[in-house]
C-alpha distance (Angstrom), angle and dihedral (degrees) to the residues before:
residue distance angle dihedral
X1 . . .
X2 3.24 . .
X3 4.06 124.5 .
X4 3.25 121.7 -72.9
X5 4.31 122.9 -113.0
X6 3.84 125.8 -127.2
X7 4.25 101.2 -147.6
X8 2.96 118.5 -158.5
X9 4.01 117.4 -158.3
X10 3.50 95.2 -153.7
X11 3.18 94.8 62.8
X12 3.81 119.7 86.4
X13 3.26 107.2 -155.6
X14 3.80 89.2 80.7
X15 3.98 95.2 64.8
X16 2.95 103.0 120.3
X17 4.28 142.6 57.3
X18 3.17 122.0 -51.0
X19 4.24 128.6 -114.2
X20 4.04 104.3 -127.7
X21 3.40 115.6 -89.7
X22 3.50 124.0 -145.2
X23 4.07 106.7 -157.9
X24 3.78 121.2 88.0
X25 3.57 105.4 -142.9
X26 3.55 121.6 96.3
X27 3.97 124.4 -135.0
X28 3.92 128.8 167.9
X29 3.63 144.4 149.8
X30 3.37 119.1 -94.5
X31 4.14 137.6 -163.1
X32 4.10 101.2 93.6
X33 4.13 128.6 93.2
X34 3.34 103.9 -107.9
X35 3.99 141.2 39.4
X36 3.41 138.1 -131.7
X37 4.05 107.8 -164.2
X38 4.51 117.1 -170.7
X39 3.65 121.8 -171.6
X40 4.11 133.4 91.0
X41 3.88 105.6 -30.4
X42 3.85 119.2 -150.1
X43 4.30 100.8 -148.2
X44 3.30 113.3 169.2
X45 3.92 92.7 -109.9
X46 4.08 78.9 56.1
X47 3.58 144.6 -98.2
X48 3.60 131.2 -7.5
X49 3.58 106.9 -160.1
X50 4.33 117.8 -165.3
X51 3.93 80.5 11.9
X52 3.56 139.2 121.2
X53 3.64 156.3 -119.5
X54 3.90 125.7 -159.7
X55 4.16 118.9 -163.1
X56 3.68 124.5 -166.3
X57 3.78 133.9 164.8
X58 4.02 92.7 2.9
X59 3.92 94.4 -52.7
X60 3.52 148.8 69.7
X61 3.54 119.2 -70.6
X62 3.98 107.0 173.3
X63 3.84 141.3 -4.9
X64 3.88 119.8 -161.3
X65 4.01 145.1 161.8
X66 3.92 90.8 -119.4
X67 3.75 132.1 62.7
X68 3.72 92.9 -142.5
X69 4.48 123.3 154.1
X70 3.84 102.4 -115.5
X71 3.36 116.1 -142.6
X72 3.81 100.2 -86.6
X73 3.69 91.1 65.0
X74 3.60 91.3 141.6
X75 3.65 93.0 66.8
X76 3.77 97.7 38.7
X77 4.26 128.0 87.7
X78 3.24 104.3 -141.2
X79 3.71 121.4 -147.9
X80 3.66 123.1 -168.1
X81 3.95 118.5 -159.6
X82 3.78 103.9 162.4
X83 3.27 102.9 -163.5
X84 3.59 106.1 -4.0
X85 3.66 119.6 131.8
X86 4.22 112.2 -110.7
X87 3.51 107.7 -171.7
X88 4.17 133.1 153.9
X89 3.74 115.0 -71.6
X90 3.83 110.4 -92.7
X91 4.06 116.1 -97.6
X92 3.78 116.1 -146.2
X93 3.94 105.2 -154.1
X94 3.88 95.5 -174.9
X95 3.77 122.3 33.4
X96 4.26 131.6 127.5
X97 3.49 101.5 -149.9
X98 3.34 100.4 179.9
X99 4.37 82.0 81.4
X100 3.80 87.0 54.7
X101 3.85 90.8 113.2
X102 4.17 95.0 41.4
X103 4.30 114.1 98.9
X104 3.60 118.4 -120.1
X105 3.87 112.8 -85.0
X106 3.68 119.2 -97.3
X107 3.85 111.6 -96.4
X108 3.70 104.2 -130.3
X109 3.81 94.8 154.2
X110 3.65 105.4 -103.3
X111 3.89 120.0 136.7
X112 3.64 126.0 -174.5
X113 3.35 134.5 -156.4
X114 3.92 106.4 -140.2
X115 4.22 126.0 37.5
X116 4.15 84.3 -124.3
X117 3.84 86.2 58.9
X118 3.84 92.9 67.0
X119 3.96 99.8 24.1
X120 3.36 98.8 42.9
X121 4.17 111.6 18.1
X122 3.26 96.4 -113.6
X123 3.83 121.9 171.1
X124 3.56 100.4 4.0
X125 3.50 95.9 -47.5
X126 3.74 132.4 131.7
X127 3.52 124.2 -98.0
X128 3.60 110.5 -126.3
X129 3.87 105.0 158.0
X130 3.95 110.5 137.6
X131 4.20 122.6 -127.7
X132 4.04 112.4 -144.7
X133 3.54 114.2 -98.1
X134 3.87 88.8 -160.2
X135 4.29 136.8 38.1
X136 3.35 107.8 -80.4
X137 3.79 93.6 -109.2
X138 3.65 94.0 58.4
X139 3.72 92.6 55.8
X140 3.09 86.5 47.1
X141 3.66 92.1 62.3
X142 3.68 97.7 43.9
X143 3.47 96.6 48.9
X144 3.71 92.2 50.1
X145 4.32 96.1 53.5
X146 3.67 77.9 54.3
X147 3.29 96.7 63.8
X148 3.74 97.4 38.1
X149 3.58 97.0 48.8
X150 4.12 79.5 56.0
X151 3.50 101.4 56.6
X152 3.95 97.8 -91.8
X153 3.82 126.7 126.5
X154 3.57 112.7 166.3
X155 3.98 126.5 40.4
X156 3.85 134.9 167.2
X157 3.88 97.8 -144.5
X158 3.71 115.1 153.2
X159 4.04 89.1 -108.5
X160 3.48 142.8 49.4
X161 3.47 159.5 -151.5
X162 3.83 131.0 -155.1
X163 3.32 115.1 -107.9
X164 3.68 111.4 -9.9
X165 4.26 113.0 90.7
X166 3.91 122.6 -3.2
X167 3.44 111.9 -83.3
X168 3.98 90.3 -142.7
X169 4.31 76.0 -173.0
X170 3.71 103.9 54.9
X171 3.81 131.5 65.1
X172 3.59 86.9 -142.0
X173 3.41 104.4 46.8
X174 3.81 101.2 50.9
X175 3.95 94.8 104.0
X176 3.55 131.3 -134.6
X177 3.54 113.9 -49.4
X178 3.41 101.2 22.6
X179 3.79 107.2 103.3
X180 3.79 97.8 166.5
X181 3.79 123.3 117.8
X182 3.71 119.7 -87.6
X183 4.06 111.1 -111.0
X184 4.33 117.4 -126.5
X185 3.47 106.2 -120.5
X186 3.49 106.6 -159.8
X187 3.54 123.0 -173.8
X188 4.10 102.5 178.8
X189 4.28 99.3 39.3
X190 3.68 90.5 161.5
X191 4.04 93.1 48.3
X192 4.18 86.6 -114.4
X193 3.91 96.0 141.0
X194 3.54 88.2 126.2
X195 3.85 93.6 56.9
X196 3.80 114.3 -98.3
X197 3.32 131.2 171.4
X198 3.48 129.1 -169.6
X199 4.33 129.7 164.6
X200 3.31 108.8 178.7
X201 3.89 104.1 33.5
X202 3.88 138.8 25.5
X203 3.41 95.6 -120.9
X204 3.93 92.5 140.7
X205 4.08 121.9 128.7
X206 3.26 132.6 -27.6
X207 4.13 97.1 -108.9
X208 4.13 102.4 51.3
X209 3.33 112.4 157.7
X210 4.00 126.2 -96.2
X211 4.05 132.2 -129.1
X212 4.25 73.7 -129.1
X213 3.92 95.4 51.7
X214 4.07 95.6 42.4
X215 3.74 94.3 45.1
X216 3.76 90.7 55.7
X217 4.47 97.3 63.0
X218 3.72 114.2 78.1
X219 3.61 72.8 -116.8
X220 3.63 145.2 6.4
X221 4.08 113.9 -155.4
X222 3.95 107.1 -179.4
X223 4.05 140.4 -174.0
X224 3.62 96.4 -123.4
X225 4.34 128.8 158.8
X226 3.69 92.1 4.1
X227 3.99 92.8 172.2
X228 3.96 141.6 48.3
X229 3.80 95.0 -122.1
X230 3.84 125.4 93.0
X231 3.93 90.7 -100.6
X232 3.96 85.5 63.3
X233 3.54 92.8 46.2
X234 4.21 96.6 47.3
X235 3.98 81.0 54.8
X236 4.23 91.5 79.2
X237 3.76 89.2 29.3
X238 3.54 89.0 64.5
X239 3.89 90.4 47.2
X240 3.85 97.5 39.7
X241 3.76 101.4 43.7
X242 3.97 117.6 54.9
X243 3.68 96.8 -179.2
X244 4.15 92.4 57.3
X245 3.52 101.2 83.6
X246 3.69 111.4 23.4
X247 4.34 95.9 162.6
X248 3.51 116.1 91.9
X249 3.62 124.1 -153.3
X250 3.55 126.5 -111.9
X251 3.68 94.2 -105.8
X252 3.72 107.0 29.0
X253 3.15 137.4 -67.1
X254 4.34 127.8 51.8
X255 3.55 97.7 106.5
X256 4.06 123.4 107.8
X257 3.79 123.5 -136.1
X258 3.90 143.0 -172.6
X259 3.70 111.5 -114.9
X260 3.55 96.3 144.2
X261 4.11 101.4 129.3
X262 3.85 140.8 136.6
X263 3.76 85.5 -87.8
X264 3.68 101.3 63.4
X265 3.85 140.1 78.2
X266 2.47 140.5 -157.2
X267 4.11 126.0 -139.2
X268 4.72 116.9 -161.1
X269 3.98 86.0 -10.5
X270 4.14 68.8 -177.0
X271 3.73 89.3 154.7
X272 4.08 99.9 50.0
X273 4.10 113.1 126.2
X274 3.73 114.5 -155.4
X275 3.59 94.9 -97.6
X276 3.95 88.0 60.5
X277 3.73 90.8 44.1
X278 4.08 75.6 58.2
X279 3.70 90.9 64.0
X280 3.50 98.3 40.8
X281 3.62 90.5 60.6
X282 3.88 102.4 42.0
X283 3.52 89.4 54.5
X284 3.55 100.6 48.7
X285 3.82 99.1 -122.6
X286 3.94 116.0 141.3
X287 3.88 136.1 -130.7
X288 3.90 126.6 -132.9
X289 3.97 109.8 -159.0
X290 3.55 132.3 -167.3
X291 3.56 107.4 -164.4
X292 4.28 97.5 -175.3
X293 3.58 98.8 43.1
X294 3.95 96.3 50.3
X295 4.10 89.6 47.1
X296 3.72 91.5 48.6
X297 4.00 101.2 48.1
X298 3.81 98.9 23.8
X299 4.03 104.2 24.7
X300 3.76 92.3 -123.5
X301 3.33 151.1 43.5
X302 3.84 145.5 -173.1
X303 3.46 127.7 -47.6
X304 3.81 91.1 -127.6
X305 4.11 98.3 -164.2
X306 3.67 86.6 71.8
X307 4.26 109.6 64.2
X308 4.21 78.3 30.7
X309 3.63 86.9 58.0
X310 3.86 99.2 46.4
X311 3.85 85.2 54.6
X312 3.85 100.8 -91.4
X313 3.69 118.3 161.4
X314 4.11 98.9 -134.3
X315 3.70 127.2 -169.9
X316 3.65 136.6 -168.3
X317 3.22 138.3 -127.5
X318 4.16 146.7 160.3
X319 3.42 109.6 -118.9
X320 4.01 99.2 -146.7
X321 4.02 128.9 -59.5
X322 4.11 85.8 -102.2
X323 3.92 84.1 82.1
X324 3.57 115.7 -25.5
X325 3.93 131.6 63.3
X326 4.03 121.6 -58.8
X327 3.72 92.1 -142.8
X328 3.60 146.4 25.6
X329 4.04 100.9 -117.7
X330 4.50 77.7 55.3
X331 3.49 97.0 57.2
X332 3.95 93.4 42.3
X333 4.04 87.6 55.7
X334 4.15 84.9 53.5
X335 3.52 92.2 45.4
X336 3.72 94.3 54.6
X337 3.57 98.4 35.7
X338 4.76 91.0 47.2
X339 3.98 89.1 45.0
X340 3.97 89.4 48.2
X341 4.02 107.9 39.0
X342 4.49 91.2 30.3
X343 3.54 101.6 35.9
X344 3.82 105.8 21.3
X345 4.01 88.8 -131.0
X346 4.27 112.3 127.9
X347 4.16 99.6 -143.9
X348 3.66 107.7 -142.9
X349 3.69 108.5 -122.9
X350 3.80 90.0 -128.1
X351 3.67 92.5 67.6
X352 3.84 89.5 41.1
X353 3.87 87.5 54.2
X354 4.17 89.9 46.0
X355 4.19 90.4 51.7
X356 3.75 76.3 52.8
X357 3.61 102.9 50.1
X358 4.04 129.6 1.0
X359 3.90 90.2 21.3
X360 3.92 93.1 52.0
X361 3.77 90.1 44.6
X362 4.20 89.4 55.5
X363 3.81 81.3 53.4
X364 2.89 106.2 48.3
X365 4.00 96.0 37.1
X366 3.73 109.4 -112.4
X367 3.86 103.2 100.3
X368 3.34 96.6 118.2
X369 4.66 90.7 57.6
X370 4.40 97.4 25.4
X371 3.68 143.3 18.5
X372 3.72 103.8 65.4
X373 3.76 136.4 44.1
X374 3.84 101.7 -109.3
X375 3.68 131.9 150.4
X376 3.87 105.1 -91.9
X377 3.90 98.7 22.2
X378 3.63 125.9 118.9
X379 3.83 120.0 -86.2
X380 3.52 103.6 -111.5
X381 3.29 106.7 140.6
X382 3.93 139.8 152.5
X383 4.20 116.2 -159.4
X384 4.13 116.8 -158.0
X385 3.72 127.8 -164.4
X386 3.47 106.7 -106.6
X387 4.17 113.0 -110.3
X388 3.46 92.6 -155.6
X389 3.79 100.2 -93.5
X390 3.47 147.8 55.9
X391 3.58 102.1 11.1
X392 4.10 96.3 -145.6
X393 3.78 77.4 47.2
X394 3.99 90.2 58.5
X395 3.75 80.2 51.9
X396 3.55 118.7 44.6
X397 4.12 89.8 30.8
X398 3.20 92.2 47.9
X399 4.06 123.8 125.1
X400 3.82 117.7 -145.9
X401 3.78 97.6 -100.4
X402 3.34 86.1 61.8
X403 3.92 100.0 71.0
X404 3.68 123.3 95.3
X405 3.67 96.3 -167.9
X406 3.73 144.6 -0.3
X407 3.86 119.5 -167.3
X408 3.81 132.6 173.8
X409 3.64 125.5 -159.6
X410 4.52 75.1 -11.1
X411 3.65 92.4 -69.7
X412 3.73 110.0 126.0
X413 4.07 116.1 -106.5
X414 3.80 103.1 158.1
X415 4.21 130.8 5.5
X416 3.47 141.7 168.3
X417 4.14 114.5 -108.6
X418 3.77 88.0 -111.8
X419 3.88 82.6 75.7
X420 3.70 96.5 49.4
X421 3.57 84.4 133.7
X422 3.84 90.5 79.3
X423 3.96 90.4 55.5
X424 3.99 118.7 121.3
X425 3.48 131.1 170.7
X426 3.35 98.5 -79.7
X427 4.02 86.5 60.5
X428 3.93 130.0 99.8
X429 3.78 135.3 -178.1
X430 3.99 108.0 -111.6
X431 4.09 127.8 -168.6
X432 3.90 103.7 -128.1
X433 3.60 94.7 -171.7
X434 3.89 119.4 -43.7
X435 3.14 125.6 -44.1
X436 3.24 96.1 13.5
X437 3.84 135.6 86.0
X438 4.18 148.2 -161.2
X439 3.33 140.5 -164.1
X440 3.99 108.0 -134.4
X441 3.83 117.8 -162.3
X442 4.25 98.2 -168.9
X443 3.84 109.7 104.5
X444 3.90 86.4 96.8
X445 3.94 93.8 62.3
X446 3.83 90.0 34.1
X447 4.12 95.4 44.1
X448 4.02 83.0 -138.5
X449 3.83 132.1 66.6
X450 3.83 104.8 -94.7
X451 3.85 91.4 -117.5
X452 4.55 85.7 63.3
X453 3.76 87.7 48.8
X454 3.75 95.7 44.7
X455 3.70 82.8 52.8
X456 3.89 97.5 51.1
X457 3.95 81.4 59.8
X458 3.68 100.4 46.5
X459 3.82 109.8 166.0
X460 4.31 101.0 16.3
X461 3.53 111.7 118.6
X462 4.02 115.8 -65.3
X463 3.55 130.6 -93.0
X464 3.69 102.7 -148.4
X465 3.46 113.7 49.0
X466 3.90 114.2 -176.3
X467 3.72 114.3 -176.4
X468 3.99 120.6 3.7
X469 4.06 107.5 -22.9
X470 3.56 116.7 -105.1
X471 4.10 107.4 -96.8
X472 3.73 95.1 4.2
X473 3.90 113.8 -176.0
X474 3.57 108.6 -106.0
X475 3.81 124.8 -96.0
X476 3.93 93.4 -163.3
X477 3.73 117.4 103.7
X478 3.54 136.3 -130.9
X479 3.32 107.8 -172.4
């Protein structure tokens, strides 16, 4: 590898393109409004290799095959990765971040059936649900650097924090720029909190939800067939099949209803036969799966190559630390490794890296602003060092002292010291696993340097986790 160049925009002797480089970690000069990023660009028609990227005003300006100074150099940082990986931000389409601070559970071998089973006792079963050891807002907070300092930018979560990831959930914490809707996520559609079960009716709570209600949210992301037993599966019969249960019950409630429709996903959909898969796809509604999560509480969990191969837009997502995956790159490594040693099927990492991205922006509703690198979109974006390989492999594989730089909306969240130019005052130097080193720019959205607030939660679960987290849930099935 060889070293590394400080540019200097201001300097002309740089106008012009760019030889190749061969390194993969990005350095620049910082100071001016807008950026101007080279290295292997993941487009959606594929990647750009020796290409570039410029940012300005929060979004994507340009995209093109050479990394050549445009003639507004003097107002442009400009940050050379070589052949680092740039690539959108990762979007987390299922997470409950209001656990972020709660350990992994304990394997002692148990599987269930049935979500109620664990969360609520249910048939004999251990009750294994978690409380919060912190406000929801501050677990909020520490799930969300977690994410960020893995490469992820947006997540629909259940809580939030101001100013850290999109909060593709909340009104409020959208970001700037991004002027779609805010999806429902709705973890109890059928109003079965309290843990029913039903199989051969829909006589659930009082307050399921309606093909009316669900049509009305830019879009409506639901818990629904959380289980491998016929209880699971009479969950999306009752919301696929209108004419199943026709009897209401005396005070609400007990009827079935249709809301299957491009604007709703689907989160576990654990339960789904092919047939339902089917009508998934011909109506254009999506899937959000959680690979680790399902394996760990149920033993199993989809083979994924078969809604993907009926046309099924699929996303991924965590879960929560309690039992799934604590970031996105985790997940993708249990994906790959359930679909290969269960089901025989090698996932490309491409389509592992579009779950991650432009597949969980569809389901979650903000194509059109995240998800892809496109002319006009937001500048979320996430840049690995390159392994070597497969760039979408450097990407979706990759571990969090990997990254070079994470931005949202362009601002600066997380970069690597050769970037130090970027550094304001709301930046500090952070260890992401030894030897290695980031510079973190959150104390603004915190009010606090990161390294006070990690030390108000001394002893929750980490936020940086280099390597394979410490008690991760298991991604080996037993059934």
């Amino acid at each position: 590898m060889r070293n590394l160049r400080l540019v200097s925009l201001k300097l002309t002797v740089f106008l012009g393109a760019f030889a190749p480089n061969t390194h993969a970690t990005c350095q620049g000069h910082s100071g001016l409004p807008s950026l101007y990023i080279c290295g292997t660009i993941l487009t959606p028609s594929g990647p750009i290799r020796n290409g570039h990227i410029s940012i300005e005003n929060g979004r994507i300006h340009s995209i093109g095959a050479t990394c050549t100074l445009s003639p507004h150099a003097d107002t442009t940082t400009f940050i050379d990765c070589g052949t680092g990986v740039v690539s959108p931000g990762f979007i987390n389409a299922h997470e409950h971040l209001e656990f972020a601070t709660v350990r992994p559970l304990l394997d002692d071998g148990t599987r269930v059936s049935h979500r109620h089973d664990w969360r609520r006792g249910m048939r004999g079963n251990e009750k294994r649900e978690p409380a919060r050891n912190y406000t929801k807002l501050v677990s909020a907070m520490w799930g969300e650097l977690r994410h960020i300092f893995s490469g992820t930018t947006s997540v629909v979560g259940g809580a939030m924090a101001p100013g850290l990831v999109r909060n593709l959930d909340w009104a409020e914490g959208l970001g700037v720029g991004l002027v779609s809707g805010a999806a429902k996520y709705d973890i109890y559609p059928l109003d079965d909190k309290e843990g029913i079960l039903r199989k051969d009716d829909c006589d659930y709570g009082p307050h399921t939800i309606t093909k009316e209600q669900a049509a009305k949210y830019p879009m409506y992301i639901a818990h629904v067939s959380e289980g491998i037993d016929a209880e699971a599966a009479n969950e999306f019969r009752c919301l696929s099949d209108a004419s199943y249960d026709v009897t209401p019950l005396p005070n609400g409630g007990g009827t079935s209803t249709d809301i299957i429709q491009p604007n709703v996903a689907f989160v576990h959909a654990l339960g789904l036969t092919e047939p339902d898969f089917d009508l998934v796809a011909e109506r254009g509604a999506h899937l959000v799966w959680s690979p680790r999560t399902n394996i760990f509480l149920y033993g199993k969990t989809l083979d994924i190559s078969v809604p993907l191969a009926k046309g099924v837009n699929v996303a991924l997502g965590t879960d929560w630390v309690v039992s799934g995956s604590a970031t996105m790159g985790r997940e993708a490594v249990c994906a790959a490794h359930v679909m290969k040693n269960s089901f025989g099927v090698d996932v490309e990492a491409k389509t592992l890296w579009e779950m991650m991205t432009i597949n969980a922006a569809k389901a979650s509703g903000v194509a059109a602003h995240v998800g892809s690198l496109e002319v006009g979109n937001l500048a979320d974006i996430v840049i690995f060092r390159d392994d070597g390989g497969d760039p979408y492999g450097s990407v979706v594989f990759g571990k969090p002292e990997n990254i070079n730089l994470v931005l949202r909306g362009g601002k600066v969240l997380v970069a690597n010291p050769t970037l130090n130019q970027l550094s304001g005052e709301y930046c500090e130097s952070v260890t992401f696993g030894e030897p290695s080193k980031k510079i973190v720019c959150v104390a603004n959205e915190l009010g606090k340097t990161y390294a006070e607030f990690k030390k108000d939660l001394e002893g929750v679960y980490p936020a940086i986790l280099p390597g394979v987290p410490e008690n991760e849930p298991s991604c080996e099935p037993t059934r």
